[in-house]
BALOBA-1460 file (C-alpha; in Angstrom, 3 decimals):
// residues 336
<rec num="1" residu="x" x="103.947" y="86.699" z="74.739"/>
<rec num="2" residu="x" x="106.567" y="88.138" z="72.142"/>
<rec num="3" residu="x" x="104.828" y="90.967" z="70.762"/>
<rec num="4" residu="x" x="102.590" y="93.284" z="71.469"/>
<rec num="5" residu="x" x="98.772" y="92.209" z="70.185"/>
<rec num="6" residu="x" x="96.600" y="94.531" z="72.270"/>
<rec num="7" residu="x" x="96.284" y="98.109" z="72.809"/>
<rec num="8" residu="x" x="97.503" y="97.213" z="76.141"/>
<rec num="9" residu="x" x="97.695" y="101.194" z="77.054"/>
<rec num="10" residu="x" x="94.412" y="102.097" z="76.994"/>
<rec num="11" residu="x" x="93.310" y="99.023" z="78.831"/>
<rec num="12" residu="x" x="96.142" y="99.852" z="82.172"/>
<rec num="13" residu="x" x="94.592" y="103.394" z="81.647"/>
<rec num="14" residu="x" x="91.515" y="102.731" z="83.224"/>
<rec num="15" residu="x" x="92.727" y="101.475" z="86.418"/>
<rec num="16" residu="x" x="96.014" y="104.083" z="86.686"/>
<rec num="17" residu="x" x="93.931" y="106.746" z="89.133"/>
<rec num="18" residu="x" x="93.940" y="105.796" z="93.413"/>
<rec num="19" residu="x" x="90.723" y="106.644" z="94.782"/>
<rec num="20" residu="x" x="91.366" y="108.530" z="98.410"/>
<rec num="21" residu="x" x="89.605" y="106.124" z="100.718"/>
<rec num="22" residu="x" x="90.750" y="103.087" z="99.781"/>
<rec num="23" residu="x" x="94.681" y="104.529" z="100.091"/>
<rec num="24" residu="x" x="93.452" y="106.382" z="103.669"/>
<rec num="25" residu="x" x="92.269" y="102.836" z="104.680"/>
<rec num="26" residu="x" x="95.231" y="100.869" z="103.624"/>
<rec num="27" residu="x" x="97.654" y="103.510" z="105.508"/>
<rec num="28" residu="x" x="95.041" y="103.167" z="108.336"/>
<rec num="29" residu="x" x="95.498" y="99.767" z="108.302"/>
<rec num="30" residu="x" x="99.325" y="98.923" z="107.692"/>
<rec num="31" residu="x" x="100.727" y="101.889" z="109.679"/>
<rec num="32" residu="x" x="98.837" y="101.158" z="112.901"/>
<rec num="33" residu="x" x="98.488" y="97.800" z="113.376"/>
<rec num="34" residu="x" x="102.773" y="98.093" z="112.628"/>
<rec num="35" residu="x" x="103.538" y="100.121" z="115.796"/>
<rec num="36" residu="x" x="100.746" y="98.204" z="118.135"/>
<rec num="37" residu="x" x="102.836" y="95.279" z="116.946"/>
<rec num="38" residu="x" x="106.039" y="96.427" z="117.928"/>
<rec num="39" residu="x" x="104.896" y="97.715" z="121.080"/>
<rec num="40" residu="x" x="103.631" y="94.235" z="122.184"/>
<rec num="41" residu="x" x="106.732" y="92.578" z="121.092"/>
<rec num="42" residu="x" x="108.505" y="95.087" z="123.605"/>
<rec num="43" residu="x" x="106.024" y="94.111" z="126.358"/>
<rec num="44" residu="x" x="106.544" y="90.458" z="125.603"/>
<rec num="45" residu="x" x="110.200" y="90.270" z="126.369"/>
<rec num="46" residu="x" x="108.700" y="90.462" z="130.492"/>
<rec num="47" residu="x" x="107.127" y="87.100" z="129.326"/>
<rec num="48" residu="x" x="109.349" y="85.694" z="127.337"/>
<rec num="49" residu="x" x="111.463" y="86.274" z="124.006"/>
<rec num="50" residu="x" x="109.743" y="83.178" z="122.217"/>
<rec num="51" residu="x" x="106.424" y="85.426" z="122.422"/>
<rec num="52" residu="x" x="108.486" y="88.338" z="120.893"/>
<rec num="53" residu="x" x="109.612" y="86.762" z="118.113"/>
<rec num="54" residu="x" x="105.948" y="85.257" z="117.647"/>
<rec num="55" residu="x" x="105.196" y="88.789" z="117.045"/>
<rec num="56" residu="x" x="107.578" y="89.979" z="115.359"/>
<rec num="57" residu="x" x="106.602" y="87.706" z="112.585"/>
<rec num="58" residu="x" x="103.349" y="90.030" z="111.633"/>
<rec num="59" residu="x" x="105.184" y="93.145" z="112.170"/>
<rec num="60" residu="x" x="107.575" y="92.259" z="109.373"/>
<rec num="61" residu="x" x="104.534" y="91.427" z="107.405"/>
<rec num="62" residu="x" x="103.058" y="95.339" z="107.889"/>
<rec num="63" residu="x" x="106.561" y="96.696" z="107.327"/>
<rec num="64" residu="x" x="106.590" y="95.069" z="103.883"/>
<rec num="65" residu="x" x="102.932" y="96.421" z="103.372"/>
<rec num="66" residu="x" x="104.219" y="99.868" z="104.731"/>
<rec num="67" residu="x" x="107.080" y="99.353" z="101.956"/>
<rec num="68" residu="x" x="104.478" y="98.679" z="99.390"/>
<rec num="69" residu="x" x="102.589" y="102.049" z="100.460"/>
<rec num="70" residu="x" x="106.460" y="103.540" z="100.266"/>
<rec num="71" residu="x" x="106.686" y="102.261" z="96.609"/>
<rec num="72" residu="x" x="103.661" y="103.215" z="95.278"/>
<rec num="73" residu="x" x="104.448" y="106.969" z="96.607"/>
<rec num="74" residu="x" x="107.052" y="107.039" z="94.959"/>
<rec num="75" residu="x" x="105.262" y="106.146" z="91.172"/>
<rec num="76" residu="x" x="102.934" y="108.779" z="92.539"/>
<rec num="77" residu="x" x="100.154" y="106.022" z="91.874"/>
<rec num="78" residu="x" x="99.007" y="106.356" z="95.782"/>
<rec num="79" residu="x" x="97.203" y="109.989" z="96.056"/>
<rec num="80" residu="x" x="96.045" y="112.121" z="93.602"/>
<rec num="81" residu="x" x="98.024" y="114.710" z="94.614"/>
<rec num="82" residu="x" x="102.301" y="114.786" z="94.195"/>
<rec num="83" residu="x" x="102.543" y="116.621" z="97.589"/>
<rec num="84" residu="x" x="100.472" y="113.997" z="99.436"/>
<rec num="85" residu="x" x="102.491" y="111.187" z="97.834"/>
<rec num="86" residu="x" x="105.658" y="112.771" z="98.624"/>
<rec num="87" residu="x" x="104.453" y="113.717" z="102.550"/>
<rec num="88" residu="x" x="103.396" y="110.169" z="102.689"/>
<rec num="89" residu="x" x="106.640" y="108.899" z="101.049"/>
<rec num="90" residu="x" x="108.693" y="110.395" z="103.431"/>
<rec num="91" residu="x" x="107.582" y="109.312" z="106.354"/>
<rec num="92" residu="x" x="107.062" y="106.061" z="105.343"/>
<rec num="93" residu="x" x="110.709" y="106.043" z="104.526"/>
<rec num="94" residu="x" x="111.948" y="106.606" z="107.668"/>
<rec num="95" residu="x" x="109.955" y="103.839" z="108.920"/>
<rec num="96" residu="x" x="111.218" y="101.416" z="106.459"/>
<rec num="97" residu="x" x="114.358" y="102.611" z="106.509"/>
<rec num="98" residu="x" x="114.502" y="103.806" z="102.871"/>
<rec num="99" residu="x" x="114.939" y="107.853" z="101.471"/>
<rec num="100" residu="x" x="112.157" y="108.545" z="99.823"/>
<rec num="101" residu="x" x="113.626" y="110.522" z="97.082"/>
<rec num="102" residu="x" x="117.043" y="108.663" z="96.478"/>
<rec num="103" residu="x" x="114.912" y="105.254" z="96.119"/>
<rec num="104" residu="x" x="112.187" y="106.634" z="94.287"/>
<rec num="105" residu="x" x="115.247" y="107.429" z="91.209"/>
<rec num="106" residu="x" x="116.847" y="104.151" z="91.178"/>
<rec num="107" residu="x" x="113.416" y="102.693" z="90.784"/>
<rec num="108" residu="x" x="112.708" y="104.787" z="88.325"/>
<rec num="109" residu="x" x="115.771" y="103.409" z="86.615"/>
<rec num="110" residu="x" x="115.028" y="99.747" z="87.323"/>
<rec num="111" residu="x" x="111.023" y="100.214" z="85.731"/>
<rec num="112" residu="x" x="112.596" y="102.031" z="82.154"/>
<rec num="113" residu="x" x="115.751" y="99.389" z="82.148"/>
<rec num="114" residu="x" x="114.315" y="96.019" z="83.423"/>
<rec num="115" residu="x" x="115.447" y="93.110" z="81.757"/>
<rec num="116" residu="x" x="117.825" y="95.564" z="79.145"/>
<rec num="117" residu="x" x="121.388" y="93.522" z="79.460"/>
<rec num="118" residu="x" x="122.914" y="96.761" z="78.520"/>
<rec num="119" residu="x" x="121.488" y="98.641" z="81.538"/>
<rec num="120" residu="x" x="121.640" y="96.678" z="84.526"/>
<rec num="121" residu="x" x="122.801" y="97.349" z="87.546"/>
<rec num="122" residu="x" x="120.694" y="100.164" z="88.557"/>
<rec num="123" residu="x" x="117.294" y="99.279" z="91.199"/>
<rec num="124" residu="x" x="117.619" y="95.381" z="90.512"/>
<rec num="125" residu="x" x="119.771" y="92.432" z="91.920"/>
<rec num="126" residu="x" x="122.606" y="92.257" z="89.885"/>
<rec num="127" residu="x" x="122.510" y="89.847" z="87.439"/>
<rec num="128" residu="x" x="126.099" y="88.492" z="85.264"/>
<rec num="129" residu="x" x="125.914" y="86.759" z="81.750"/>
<rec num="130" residu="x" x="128.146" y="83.553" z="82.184"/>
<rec num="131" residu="x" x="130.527" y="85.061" z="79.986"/>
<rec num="132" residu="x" x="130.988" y="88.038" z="81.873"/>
<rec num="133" residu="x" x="131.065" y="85.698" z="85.020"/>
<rec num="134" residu="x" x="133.859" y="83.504" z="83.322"/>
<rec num="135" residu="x" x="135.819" y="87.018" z="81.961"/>
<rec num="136" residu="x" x="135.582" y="88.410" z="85.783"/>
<rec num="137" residu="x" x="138.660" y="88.437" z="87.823"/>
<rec num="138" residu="x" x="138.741" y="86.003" z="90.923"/>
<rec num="139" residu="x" x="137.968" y="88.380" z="93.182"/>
<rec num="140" residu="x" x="134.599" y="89.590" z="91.403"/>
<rec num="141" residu="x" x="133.765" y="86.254" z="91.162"/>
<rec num="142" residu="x" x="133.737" y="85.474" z="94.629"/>
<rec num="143" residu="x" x="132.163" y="88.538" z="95.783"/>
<rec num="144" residu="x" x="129.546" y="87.461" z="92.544"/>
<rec num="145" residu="x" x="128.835" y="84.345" z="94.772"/>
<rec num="146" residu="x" x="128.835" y="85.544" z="97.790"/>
<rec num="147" residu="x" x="126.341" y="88.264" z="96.738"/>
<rec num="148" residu="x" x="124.115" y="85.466" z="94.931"/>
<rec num="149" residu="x" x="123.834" y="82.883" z="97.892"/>
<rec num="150" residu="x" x="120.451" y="82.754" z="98.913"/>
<rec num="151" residu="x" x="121.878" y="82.273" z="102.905"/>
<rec num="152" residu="x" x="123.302" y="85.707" z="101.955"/>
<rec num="153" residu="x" x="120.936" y="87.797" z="99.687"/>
<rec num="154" residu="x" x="118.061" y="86.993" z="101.852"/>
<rec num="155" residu="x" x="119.279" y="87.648" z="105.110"/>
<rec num="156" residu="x" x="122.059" y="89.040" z="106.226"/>
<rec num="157" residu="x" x="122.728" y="91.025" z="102.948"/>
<rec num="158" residu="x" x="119.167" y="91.741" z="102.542"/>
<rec num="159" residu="x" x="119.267" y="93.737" z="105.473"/>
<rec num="160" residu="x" x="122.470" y="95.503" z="105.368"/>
<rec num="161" residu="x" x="121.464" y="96.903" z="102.014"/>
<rec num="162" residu="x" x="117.915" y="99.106" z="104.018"/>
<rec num="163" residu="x" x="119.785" y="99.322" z="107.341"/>
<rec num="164" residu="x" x="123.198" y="99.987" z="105.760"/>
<rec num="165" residu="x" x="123.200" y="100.814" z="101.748"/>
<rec num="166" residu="x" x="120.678" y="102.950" z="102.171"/>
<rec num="167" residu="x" x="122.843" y="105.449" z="104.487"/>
<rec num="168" residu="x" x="124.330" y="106.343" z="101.109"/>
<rec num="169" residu="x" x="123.189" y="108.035" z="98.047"/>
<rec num="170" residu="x" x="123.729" y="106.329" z="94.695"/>
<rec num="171" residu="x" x="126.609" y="108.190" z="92.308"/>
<rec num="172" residu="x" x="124.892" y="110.259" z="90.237"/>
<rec num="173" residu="x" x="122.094" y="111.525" z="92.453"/>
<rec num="174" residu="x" x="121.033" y="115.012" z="92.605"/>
<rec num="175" residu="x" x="120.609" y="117.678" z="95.325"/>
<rec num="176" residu="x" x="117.072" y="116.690" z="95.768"/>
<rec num="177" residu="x" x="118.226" y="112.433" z="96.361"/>
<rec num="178" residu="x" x="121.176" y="113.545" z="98.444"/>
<rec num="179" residu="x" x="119.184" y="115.959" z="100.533"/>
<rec num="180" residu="x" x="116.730" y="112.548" z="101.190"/>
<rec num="181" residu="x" x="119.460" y="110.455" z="102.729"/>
<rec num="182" residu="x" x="120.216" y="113.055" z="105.336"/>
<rec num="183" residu="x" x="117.361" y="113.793" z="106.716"/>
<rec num="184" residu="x" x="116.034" y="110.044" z="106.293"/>
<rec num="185" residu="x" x="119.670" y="109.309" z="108.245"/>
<rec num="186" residu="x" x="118.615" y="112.038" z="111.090"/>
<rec num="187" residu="x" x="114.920" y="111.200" z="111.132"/>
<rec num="188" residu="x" x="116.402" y="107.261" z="111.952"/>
<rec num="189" residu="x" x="119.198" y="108.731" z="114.400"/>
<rec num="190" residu="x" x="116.639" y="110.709" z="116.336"/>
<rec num="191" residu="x" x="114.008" y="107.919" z="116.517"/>
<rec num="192" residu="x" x="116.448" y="105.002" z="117.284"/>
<rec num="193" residu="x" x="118.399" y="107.221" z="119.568"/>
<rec num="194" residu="x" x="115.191" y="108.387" z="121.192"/>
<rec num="195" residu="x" x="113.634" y="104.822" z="121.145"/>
<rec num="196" residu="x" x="117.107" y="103.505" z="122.901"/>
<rec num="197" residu="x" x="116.669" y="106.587" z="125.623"/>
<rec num="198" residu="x" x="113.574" y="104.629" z="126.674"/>
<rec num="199" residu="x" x="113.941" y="100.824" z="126.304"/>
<rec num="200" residu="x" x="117.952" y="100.630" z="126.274"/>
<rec num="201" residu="x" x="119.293" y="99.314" z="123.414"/>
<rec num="202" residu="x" x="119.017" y="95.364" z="124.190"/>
<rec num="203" residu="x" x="115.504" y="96.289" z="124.118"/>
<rec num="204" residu="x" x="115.592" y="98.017" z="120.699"/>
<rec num="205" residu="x" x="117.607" y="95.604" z="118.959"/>
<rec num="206" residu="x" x="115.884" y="92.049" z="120.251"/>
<rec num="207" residu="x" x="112.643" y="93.449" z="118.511"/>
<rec num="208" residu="x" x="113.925" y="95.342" z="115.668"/>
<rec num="209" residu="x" x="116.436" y="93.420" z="114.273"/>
<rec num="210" residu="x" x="114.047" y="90.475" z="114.067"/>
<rec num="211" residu="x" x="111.501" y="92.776" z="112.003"/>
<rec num="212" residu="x" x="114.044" y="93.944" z="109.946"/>
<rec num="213" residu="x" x="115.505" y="90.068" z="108.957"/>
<rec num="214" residu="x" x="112.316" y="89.126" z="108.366"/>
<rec num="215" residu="x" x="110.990" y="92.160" z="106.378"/>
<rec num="216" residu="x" x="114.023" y="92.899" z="104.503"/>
<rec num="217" residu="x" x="114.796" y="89.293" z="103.254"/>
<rec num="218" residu="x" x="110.659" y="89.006" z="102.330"/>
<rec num="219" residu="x" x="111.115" y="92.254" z="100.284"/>
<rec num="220" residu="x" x="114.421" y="91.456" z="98.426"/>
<rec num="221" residu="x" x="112.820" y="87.898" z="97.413"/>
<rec num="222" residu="x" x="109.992" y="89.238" z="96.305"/>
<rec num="223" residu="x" x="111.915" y="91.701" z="93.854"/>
<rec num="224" residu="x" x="114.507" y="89.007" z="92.816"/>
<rec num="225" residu="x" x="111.708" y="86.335" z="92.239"/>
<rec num="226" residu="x" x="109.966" y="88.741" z="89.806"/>
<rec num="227" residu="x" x="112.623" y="89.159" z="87.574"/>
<rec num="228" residu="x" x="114.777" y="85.792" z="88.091"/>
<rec num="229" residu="x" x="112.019" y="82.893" z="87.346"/>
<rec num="230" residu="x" x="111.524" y="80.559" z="84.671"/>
<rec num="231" residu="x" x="111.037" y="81.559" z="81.752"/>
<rec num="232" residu="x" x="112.147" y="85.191" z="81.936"/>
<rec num="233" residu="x" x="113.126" y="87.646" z="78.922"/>
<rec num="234" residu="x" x="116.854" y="89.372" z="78.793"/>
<rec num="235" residu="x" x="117.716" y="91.123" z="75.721"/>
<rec num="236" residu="x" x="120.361" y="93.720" z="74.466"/>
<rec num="237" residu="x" x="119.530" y="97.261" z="73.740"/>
<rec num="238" residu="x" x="118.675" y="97.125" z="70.326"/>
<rec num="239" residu="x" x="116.298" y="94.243" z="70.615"/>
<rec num="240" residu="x" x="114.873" y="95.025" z="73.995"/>
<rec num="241" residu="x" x="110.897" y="95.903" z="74.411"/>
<rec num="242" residu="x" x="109.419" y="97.703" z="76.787"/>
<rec num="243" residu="x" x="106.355" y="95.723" z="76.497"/>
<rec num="244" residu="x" x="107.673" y="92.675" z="76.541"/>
<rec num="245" residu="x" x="109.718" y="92.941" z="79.425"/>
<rec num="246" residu="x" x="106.921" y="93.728" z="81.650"/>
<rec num="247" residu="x" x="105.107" y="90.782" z="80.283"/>
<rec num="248" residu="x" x="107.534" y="88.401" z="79.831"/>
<rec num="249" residu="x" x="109.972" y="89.888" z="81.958"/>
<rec num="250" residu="x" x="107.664" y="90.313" z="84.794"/>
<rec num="251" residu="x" x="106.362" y="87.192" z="86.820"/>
<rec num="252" residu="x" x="102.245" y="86.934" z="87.690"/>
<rec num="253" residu="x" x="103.279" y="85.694" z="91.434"/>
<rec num="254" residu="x" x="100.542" y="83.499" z="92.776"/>
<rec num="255" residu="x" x="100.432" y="83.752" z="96.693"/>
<rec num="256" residu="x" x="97.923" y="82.682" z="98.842"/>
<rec num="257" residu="x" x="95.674" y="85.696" z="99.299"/>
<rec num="258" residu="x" x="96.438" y="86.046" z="103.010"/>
<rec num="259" residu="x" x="100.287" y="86.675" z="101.666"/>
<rec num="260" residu="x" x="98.924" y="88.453" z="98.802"/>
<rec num="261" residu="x" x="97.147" y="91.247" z="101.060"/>
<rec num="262" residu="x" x="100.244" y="91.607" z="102.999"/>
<rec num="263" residu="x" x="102.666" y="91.884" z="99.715"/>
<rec num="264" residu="x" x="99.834" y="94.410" z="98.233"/>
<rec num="265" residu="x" x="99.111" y="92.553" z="95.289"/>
<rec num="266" residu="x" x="102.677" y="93.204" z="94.120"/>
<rec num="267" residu="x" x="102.492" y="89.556" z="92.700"/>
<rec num="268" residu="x" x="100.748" y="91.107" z="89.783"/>
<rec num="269" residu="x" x="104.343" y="92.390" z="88.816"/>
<rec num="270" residu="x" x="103.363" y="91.897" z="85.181"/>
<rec num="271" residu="x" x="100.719" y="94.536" z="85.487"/>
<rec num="272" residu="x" x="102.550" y="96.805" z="87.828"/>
<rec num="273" residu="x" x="105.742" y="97.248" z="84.961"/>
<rec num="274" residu="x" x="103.369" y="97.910" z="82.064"/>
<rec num="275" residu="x" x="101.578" y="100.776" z="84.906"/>
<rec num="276" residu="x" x="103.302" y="101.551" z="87.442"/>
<rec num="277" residu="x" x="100.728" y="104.527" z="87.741"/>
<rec num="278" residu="x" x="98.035" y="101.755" z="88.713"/>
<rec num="279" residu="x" x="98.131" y="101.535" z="92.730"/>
<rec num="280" residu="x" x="98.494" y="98.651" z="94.440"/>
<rec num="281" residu="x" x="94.917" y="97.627" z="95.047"/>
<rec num="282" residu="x" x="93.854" y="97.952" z="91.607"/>
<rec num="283" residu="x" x="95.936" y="95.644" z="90.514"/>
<rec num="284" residu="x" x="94.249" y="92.266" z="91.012"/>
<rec num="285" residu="x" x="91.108" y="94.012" z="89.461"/>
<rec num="286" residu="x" x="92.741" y="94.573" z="86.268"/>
<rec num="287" residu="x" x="93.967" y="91.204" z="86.206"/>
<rec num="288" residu="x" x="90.832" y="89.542" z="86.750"/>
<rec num="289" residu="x" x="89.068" y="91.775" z="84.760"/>
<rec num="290" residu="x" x="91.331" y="91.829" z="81.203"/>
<rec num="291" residu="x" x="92.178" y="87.807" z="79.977"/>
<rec num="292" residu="x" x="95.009" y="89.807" z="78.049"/>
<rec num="293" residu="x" x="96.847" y="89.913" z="81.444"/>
<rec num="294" residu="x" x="96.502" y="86.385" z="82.497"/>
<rec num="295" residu="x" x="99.589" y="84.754" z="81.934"/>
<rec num="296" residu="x" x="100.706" y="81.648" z="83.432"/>
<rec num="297" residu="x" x="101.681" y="82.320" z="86.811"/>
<rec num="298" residu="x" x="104.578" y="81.413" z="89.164"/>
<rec num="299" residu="x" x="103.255" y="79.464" z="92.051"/>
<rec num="300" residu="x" x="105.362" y="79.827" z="95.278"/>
<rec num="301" residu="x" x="106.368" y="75.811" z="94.849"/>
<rec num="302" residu="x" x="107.456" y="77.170" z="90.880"/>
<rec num="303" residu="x" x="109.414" y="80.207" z="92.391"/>
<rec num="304" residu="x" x="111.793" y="77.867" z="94.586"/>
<rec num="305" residu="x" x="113.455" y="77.034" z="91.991"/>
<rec num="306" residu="x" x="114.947" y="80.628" z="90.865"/>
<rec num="307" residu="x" x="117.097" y="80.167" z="94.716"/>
<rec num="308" residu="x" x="119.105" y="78.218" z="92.111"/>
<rec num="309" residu="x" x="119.541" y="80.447" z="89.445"/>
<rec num="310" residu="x" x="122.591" y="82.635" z="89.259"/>
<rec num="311" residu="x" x="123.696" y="84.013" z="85.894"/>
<rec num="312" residu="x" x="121.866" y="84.427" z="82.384"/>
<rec num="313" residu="x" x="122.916" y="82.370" z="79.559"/>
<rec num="314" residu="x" x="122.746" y="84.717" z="75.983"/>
<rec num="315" residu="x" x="123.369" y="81.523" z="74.034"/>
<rec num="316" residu="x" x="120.050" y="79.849" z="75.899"/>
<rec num="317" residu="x" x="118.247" y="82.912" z="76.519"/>
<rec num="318" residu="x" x="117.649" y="81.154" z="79.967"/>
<rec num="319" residu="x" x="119.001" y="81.715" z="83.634"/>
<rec num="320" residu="x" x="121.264" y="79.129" z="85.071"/>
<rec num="321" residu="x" x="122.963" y="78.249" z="87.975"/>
<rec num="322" residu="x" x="126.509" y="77.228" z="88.588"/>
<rec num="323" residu="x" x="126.713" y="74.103" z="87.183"/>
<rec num="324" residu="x" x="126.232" y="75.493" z="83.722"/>
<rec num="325" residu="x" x="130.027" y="77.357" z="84.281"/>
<rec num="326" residu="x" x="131.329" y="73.522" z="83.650"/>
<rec num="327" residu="x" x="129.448" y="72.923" z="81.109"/>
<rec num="328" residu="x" x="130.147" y="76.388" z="79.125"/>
<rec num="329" residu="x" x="133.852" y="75.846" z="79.813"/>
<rec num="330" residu="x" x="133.277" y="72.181" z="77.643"/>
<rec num="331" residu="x" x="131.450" y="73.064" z="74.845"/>
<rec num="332" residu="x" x="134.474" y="76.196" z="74.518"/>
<rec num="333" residu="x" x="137.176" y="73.806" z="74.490"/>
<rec num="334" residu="x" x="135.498" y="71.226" z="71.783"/>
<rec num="335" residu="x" x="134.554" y="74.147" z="69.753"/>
<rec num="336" residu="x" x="138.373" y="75.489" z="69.990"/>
């Protein structure tokens, strides 16, 4: 869809208000169910740390419902109310290991620049043009690579970004994002410290750390995979659309529902970049409700293929993976 032929604001409109209950219940049943989860996995290492890991598995799934809670705080799309979302956002933070405030202005940034070539950088997985890839020094190449390997981005680096990255507030953040990270970092010190104090910290760490490879790496796939899929819309500055960006830009993410439930509908990315004032559980109901909105989606066999894609061709208007660096460097020299 290349332009915009629907009043597409007034439809979002009537879904963009959370109704109190249903956001009660969904805390009421993410949060809990979370910590009982945990708690078992503890038990289970007197039984055996095959059953831990067993559960671990759905306590990474409520941690990236938890995170879904977290994000929809921080559009304010959750309560009514800014001081409930912000209460809520802050202590969900410190449970997902994320400041409330810091995060919830590089967001911000990544909803008004998504899928603006000029603007990247900020909230999103950093994505090169091939021709900035082939201008880069070695050096930024390889760290470019290394950065972009899925046996990295979805594991290892995944996590080091909440458990690590996250320790620090971005360059130009205010008093306000600063004052987030430190008492996110002492909220975590105190808890983990505490936690440690009464399991020891071989304890801590064999059911943690599992949670957080799991949960991290689910979260930062599902935010690449709904910007880096086939076909997806880059543009410069001048050219780029809001409107476009969430619907082209955007991917409708088709999981099967029991995934869907535990990913809060964030599939419906589409929906959620033209709205981000719509909560999460409103979001199928637009969808279904508004044909405008249906767009071909990405089914999770489609979305296997973006582990491939690594930098954004201008000349193609396409993403590409590193094969097309051969090909580029080809075409230059029978051109020149």
């Amino acid at each position: 869809m290349s332009t915009e032929q629907f009043k597409w604001q007034s439809i979002v409109a009537k879904y963009a208000y959370p109704e109190t209950w249903r956001s009660l219940w969904q805390v009421f049943n993410s949060v809990i169910p979370f910590f009982v989860l945990w708690y078992l996995a503890y038990l289970s290492l007197q039984v055996g740390y095959w059953l831990t890991l067993l559960l671990t598995i759905p306590a990474a799934g409520f941690m990236v419902r938890m995170f879904i809670i977290f994000h929809d705080c921080c559009h304010g799309s959750f309560f009514e109310s800014k001081l409930a979302n912000d209460r809520m956002g802050l202590l969900l933070g410190a449970a997902v290991w994320t400041p409330y405030y810091n995060w919830k202005h590089s967001h911000a940034i990544h909803h008004a620049t998504a899928g603006d070539l000029d603007r990247r950088g900020i909230g999103d997985v950093y994505t090169m043009t091939v021709e900035e890839y082939l201008a880069s020094p070695w050096y930024k190449k390889i760290g470019y690579r290394i950065m972009r390997s899925p046996m990295i981005l979805f594991t290892i680096g995944a996590t080091l970004v909440f458990v690590v990255g996250h320790r620090f507030w971005d360059k130009d953040a205010g008093k306000r994002e600063k004052n987030s990270v430190i008492w996110t970092n002492l909220t975590l010190l105190g808890f983990v410290g505490w936690s440690i104090h009464l399991i020891g910290w071989q304890a801590y760490v064999m059911v943690e750390l599992p949670i957080l490879l799991m949960a991290c790496g689910a979260g930062v796939w599902l935010f690449y995979v709904q910007h880096n899929f086939e076909p997806t819309y880059w543009e410069r500055h001048q050219s780029w659309s809001f409107f476009n960006a969430g619907m082209d830009g955007s991917s409708f993410y088709k999981l099967p529902k029991v995934l869907q439930w535990f990913t809060g509908n964030i599939g419906f990315h589409h929906i959620h970049h033209l709205s981000p004032k719509i909560p999460n559980y409103k979001l199928e109901q637009c969808h279904k409700e508004n044909p405008e909105f249906q767009i071909e989606p990405l089914t999770f066999r489609d979305s296997l293929k973006s582990l491939y894609f690594r930098l954004w061709d201008e000349k193609e208007k396409m993403l590409v993976g590193w094969n097309a660096i051969k090909k580029y460097k080809m075409q230059s020299q029978k051109t020149s």
